[in-house]
C-alpha positions in Angstrom: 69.6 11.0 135.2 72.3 10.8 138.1 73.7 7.5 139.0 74.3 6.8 142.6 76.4 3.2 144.0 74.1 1.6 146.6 76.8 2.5 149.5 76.3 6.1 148.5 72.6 6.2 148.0 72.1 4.7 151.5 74.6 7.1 153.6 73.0 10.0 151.6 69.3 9.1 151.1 68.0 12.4 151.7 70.1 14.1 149.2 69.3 11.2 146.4 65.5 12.3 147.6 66.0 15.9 146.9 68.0 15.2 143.6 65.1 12.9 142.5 62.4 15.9 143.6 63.8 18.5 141.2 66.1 16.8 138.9 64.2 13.7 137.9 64.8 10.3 138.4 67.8 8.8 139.9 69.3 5.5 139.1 71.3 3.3 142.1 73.6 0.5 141.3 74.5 -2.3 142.8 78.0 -4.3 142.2 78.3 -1.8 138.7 74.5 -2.8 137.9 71.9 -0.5 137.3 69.6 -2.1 140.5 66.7 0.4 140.6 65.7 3.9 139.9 64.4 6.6 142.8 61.8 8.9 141.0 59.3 11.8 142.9 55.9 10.3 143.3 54.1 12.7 140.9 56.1 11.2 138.1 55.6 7.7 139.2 51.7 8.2 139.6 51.9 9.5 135.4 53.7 6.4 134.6 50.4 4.3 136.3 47.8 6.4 135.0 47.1 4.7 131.4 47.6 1.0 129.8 51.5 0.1 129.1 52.1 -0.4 125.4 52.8 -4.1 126.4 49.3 -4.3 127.6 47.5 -2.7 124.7 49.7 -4.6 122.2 49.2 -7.7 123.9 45.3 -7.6 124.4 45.6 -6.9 120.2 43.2 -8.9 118.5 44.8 -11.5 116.6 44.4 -13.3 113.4 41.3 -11.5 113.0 40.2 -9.8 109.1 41.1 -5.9 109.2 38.0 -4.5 107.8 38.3 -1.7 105.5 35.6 0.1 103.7 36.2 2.4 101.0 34.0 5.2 99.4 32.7 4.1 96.1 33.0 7.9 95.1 35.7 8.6 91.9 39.1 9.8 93.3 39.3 13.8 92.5 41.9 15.4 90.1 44.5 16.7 92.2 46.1 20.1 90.4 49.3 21.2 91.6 
């Protein structure tokens, strides 16, 4: 990922466009923070297509039993 100061990115938007079309995201600073990142469409649409880990770990049942059942069968011999 290329880093771009704000004051760059803005005098030279098309090129950060270009540079975020076929080399991947591009991240702008502001004041020597990272501010926000510039990424193609396509790749921002695969970020939105399923649940965020935060969402699925946070909708996590909790304090609930984990059931488990086990086979009453006898373990096999393993032979190596």
């Amino acid at each position: 990922m290329s880093t771009w100061q704000l004051q760059e990115a803005k005098s030279r938007f098309s090129e950060l466009v270009e540079q975020a079309l076929s080399n991947g995201p591009q991240w702008v600073t502001r004041r020597g923070e990272e501010a926000v990142v510039v990424l193609a469409a396509a790749d921002y649409r695969l970020l939105q297509q399923g649940p965020s880990l935060v969402k699925v770990l946070t909708n996590a049942p909790r304090g609930e039993p984990l059931v488990l059942q086990r086979s009453v069968e006898p373990v096999r011999d393993l032979y190596l």
